[in-house]
C-alpha positions in Angstrom: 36.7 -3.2 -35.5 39.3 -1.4 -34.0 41.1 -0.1 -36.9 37.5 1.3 -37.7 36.7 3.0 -34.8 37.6 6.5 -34.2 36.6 9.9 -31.8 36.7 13.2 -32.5 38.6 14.7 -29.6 38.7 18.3 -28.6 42.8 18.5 -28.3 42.8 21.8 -26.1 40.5 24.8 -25.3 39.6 27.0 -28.2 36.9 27.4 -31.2 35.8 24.4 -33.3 39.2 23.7 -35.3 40.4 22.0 -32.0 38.3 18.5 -33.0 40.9 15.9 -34.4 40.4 12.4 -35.4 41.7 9.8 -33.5 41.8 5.8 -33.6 40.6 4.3 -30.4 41.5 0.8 -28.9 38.3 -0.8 -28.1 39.4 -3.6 -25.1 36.8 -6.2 -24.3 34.4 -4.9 -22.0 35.2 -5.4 -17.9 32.6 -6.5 -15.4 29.7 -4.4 -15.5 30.6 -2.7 -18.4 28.9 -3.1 -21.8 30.5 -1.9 -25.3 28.4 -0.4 -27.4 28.4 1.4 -31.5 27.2 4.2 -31.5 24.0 5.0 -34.4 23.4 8.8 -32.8 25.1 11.3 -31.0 23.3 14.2 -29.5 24.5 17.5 -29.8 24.2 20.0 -26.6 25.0 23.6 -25.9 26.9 22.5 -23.0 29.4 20.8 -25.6 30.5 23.8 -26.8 31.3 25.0 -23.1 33.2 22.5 -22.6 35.5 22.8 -25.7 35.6 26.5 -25.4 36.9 26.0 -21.7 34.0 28.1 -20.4 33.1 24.7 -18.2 36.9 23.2 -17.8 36.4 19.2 -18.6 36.8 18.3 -15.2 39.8 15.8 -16.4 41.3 18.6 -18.6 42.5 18.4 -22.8 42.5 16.2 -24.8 38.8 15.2 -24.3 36.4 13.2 -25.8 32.5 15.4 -25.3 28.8 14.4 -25.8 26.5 13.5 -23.2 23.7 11.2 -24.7 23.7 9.0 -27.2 22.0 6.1 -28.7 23.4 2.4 -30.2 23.4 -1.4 -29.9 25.3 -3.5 -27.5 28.0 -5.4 -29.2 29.5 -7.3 -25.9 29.3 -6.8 -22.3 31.2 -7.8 -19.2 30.9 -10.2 -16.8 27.8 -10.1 -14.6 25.9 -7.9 -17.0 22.1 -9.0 -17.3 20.3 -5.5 -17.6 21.4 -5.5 -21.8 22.8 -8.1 -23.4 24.3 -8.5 -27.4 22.3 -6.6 -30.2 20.1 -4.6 -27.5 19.1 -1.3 -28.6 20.2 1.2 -26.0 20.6 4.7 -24.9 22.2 7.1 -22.1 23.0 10.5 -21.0 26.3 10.2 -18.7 29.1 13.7 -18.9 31.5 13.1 -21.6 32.6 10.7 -24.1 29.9 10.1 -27.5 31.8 11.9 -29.8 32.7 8.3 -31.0 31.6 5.5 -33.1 32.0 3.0 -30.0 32.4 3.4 -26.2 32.9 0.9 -23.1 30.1 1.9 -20.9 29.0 1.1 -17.7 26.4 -0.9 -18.4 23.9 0.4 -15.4 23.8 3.6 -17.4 22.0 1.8 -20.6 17.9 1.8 -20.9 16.7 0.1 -23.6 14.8 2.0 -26.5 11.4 0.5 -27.3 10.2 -0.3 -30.9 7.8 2.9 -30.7 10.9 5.1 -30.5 13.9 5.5 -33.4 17.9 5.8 -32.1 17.6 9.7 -33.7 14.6 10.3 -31.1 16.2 8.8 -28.3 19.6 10.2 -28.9 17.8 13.3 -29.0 15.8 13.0 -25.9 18.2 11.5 -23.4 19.3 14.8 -21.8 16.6 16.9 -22.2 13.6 14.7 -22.2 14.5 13.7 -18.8 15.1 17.4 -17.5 11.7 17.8 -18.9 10.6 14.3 -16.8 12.1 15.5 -13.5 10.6 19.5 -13.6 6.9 18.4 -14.4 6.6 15.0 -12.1 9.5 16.0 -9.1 10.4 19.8 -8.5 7.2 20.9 -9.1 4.3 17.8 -9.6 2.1 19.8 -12.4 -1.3 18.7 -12.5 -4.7 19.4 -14.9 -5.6 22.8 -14.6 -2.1 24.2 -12.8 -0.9 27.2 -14.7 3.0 27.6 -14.9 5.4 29.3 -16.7 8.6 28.1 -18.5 11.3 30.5 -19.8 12.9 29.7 -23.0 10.0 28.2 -24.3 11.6 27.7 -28.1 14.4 25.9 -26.6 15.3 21.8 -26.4 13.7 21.5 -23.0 11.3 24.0 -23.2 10.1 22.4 -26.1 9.5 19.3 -24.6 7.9 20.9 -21.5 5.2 22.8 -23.6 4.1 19.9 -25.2 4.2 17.2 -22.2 2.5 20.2 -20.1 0.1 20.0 -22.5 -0.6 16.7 -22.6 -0.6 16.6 -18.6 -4.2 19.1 -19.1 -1.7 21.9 -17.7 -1.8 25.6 -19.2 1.6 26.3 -19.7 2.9 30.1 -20.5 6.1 30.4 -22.1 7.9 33.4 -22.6 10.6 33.5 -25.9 12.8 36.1 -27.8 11.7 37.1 -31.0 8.2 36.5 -33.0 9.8 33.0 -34.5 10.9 31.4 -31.7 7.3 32.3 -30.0 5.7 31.0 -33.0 7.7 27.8 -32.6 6.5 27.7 -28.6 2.9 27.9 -29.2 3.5 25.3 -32.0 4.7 22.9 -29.2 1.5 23.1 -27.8 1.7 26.5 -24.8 -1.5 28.3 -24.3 0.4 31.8 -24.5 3.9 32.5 -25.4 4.8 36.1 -24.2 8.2 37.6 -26.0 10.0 39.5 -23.8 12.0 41.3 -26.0 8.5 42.8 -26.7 6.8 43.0 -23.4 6.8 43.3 -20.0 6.7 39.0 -18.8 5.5 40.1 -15.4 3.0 42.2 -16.3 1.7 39.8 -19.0 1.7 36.5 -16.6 -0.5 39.1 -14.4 -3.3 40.0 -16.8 -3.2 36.3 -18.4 -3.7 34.8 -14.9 -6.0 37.7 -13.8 -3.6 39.0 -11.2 -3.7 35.2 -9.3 -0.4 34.5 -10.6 1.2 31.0 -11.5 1.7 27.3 -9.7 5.0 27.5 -10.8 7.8 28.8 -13.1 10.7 26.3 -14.7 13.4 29.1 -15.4 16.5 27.7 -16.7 17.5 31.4 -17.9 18.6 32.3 -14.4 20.3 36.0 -14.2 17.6 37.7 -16.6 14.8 36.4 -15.3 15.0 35.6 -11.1 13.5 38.7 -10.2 10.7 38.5 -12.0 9.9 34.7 -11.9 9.3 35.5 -8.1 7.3 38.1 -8.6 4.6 35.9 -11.2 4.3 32.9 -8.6 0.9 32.6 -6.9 1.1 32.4 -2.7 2.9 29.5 -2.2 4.3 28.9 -5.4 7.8 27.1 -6.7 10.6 28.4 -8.1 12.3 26.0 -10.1 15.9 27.3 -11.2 17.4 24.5 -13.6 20.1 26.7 -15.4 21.4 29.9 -15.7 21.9 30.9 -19.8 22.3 34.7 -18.6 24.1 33.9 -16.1 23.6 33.0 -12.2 20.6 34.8 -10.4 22.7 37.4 -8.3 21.6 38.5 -4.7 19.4 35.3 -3.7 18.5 35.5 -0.3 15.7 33.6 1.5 13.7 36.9 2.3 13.2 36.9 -1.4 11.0 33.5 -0.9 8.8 35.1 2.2 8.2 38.6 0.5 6.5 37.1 -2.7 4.2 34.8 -0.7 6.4 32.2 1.5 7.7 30.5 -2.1 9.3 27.1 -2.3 12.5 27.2 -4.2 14.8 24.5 -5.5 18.3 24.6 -8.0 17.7 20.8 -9.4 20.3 18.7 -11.5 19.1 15.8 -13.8 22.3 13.5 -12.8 21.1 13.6 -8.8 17.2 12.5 -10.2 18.9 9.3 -12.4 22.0 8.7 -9.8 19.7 5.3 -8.8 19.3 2.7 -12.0 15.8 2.0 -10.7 15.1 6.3 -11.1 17.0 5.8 -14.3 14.8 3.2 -16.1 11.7 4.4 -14.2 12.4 8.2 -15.8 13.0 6.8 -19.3 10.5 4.4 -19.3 8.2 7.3 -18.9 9.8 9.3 -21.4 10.0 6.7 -23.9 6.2 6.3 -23.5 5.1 9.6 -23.9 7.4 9.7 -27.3 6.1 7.1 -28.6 2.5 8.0 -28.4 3.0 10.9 -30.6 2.5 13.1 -27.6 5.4 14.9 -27.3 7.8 14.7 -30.5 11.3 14.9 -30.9 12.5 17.2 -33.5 15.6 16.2 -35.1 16.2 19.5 -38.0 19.9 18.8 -38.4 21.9 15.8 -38.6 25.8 16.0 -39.4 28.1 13.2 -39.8 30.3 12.5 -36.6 33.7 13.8 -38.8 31.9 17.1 -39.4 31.2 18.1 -35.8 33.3 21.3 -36.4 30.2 22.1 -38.5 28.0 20.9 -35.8 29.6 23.0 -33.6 29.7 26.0 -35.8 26.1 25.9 -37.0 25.1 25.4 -33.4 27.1 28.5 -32.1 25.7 30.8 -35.1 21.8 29.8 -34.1 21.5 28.2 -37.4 20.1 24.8 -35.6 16.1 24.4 -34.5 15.2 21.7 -32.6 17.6 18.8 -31.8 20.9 18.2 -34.0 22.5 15.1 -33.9 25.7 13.3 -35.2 25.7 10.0 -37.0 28.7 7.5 -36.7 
């Protein structure tokens, strides 16, 4: 096996020539650990920070990326009961799936139900459980709550818009562009607003009759802090998960009183599945909503794991929709 398993390693900072292949010793799997062969790899925006430099690895070049990933346990370490041999499995942990097999710690593992394929959970690690811990933790959305999520058309907020709706909430998504709103409302929001277009602020206002919104998930950040304050009903939340323009300059707690004594919170997905009971509890969860047809995982692009140079590429030029993935 280990003359057949390789990575593809980002050898320095730069554009998406720096991938090489490289053979990797696979030792037998320590206490607590688990090995595992990887059957999907998911593919995240935050990848290409990383190998760009724009988010230094925090051990530095040469580094293996991916955070999520899907596969069967082939052996695992002493004291190991939570997987065992031939268990189908997946994760989201920083770093290391660009390979065909990985020594694990096996407390990051959940198994994947029958209902739900490797490609959907590989798929849905990362982002399905940033969708989990927005709608039942940072802001508990219930039937009949109006909120509003920014970047509706993207990986979370695809998820969002269609959990939301299952959950009897009216979400309102805002997107850039008549196709990516197209593709929002597709995923199930009452009203997609494109701000390139118009004026969010003043459309959440005359959709909600002036009452404004339970709360907004904005994972934009720069763009959009301003006027996410200004749509939240008295009391509202503020959920800030990201920052794709940038961070949200000149935040200061006045900012919370003056727009109707708002809550506000900057979440992280890693500090809501730190515990393994929050772990399996979240993915159980997520797993279940998947596999009722609910809220589905769209996989549009699927490279081999040599090609993610391509991956990268395609993924950089907006040529990807939905979820892309990499296959050992």
């Amino acid at each position: 096996m280990a003359d057949q398993a390789f990575a593809m390693v980002a050898t320095k900072a730069g554009n998406a020539s720096v991938f090489k292949k490289q053979a990797i010793e696979l030792p037998k799997p320590k206490k607590g650990e688990a090995l595992i062969r990887h059957t999907a790899i998911g593919l995240n925006f935050i990848d290409v920070y990383l190998r760009t430099g724009l988010y230094p690895p925090p051990g530095g070049y040469p580094v293996i990326l991916g955070g999520e990933g899907a596969g069967v346990v082939e052996a695992v370490g002493a004291g190991v009961k939570d997987v065992k041999k031939g268990d189908r499995v997946a994760y989201t942990i920083p770093g290391g799936a660009y390979a065909t097999h990985r020594i694990i710690a096996a407390d990051r593992l959940v198994k994947v139900p029958k209902a739900v394929s490797d490609e959907e959970a590989a798929a849905a690690m990362l982002k399905g459980l940033t969708a989990q811990y927005l709608l039942h933790d940072c802001y508990k959305a219930k039937k009949g709550d109006t909120v509003l999520v920014h970047a509706a058309a993207g990986g979370v907020g695809l998820i969002v818009g269609q959990w939301a709706k299952a959950k009897g909430v009216i979400a309102i998504g805002t997107a850039g562009g008549p196709e990516k709103c197209k593709l929002a409302k597709k995923a199930g929001y009452a009203h997609v607003i494109d701000y390139r277009a118009k004026d969010f602020v003043k459309e959440v206002a005359r959709l909600t009759k002036n009452k404004g919104v339970a709360a907004v998930y904005d994972s934009v950040g720069k763009d959009t802090y301003p006027g996410s304050l200004q749509c939240l009903r008295k009391f509202g939340t503020f959920v800030a998960f990201g920052q794709s323009s940038g961070v949200a300059e000149n935040f200061k707690l006045a900012d919370l009183s003056a727009n109707g004594s708002l809550f506000a919170t900057r979440p992280t997905l890693f500090n809501f599945i730190a515990e393994r009971e929050e772990l399996v509890k979240r993915a159980r969860q997520l797993f279940s909503v998947i596999g009722s047809g609910k809220v589905k995982i769209q996989v549009n692009q699927t490279f081999p794991l040599a090609d993610v140079a391509k991956a990268h590429r395609a993924l950089e030029g907006r040529k990807t929709t939905g979820q892309t993935l990499l296959i050992p």
